[in-house]
DOKE-836005 format. One record per residue (C-alpha): x, y, z. Coordinates in pm, 1 decimal, decimal comma. Example, Ala and Ser with C-alpha at 12.3 -4.5 7.8 and 13.67 -1.06 7.14 Angstrom:
! DOKE-836005
[[1230,0; -450,0; 780,0]]
[[1367,0; -106,0; 714,0]]
END
This chain:
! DOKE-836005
[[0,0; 0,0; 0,0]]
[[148,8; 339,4; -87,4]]
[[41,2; 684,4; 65,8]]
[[-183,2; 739,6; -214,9]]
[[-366,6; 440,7; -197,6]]
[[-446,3; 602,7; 131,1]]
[[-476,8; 920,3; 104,0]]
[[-581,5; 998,0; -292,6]]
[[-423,8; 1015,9; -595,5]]
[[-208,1; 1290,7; -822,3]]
[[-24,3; 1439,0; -522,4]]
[[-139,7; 1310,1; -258,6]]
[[-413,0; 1419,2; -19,5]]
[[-190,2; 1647,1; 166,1]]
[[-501,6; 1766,6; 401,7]]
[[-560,4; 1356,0; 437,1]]
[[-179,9; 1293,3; 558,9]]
[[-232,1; 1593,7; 808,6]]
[[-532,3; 1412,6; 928,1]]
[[-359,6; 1140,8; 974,2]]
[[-36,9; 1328,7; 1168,2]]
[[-326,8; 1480,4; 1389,9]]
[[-508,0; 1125,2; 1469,1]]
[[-204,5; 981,4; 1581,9]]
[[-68,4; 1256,8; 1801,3]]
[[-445,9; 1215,1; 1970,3]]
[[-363,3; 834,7; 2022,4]]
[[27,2; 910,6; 2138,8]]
[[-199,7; 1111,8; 2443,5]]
[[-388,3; 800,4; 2514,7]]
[[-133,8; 548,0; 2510,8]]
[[17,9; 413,3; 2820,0]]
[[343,9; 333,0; 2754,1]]
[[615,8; 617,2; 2689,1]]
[[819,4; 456,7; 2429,0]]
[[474,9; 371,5; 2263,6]]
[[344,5; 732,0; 2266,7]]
[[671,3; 901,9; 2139,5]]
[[735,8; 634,6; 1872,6]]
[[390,0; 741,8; 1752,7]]
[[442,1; 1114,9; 1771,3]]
[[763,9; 1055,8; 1539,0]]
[[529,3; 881,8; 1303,9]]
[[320,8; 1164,9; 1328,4]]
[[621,0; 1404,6; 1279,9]]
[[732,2; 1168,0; 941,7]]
[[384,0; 1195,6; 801,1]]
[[383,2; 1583,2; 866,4]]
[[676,9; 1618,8; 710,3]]
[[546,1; 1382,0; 380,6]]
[[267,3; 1585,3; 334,8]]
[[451,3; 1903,5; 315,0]]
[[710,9; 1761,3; 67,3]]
[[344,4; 1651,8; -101,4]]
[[215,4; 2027,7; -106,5]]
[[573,8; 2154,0; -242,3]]
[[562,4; 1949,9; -579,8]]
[[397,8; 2115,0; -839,1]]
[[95,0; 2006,3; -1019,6]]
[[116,6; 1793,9; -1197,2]]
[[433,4; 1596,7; -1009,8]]
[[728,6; 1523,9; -1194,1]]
[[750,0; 1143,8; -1291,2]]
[[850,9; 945,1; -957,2]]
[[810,3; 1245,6; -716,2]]
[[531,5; 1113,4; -529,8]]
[[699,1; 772,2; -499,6]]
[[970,2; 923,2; -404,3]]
[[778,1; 1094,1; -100,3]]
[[662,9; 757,7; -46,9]]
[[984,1; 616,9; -6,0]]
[[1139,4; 870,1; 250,8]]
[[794,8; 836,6; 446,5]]
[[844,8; 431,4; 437,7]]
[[1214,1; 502,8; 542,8]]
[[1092,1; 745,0; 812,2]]
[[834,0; 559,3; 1004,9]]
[[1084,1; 192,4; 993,8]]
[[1194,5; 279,8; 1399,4]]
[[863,7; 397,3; 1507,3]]
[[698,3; 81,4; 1363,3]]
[[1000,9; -124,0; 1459,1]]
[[887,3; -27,5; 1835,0]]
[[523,6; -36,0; 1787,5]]
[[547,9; -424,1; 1655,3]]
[[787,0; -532,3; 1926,3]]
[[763,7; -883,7; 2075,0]]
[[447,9; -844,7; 2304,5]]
[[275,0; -554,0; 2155,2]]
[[64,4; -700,1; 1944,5]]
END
């Protein structure tokens, strides 16, 4: 699944991604654990940071910019999800 699959197509629903960055900074608050909750507010922080890179590409993107985006983002959220899936916290 790419970010456009989940968030639209062309550039990128850069007002979905910030959605997203905002849901997960409400679940950080909520969670428990405090390796849980800031390894979720750095995923929120990559996403952020994906949508902006979205919103600076101009329209239409360049071949491979969106994918690109989509590969920094993948790169970006690897630790946070690394802790999130970690033996026991499933």
């Amino acid at each position: 699944m790419t970010v456009t699959d989940l968030v639209g197509a062309a550039r990128g629903d850069v007002a979905g991604l910030h959605a997203l960055a905002s849901r997960l900074r409400r679940a950080a608050a909520a969670l428990p654990d405090p390796e849980d909750a800031v390894a979720v507010r750095v995923a929120a922080d990559a996403v952020d940071v994906a949508a902006e890179e979205l919103r600076a590409l101009p329209a239409p993107p360049p071949p491979g910019a969106v994918v690109e985006v989509e590969t920094v983002l993948a790169r970006d959220l690897a630790a946070p999800l690394a802790v999130l899936t970690r033996e026991g916290n499933h």
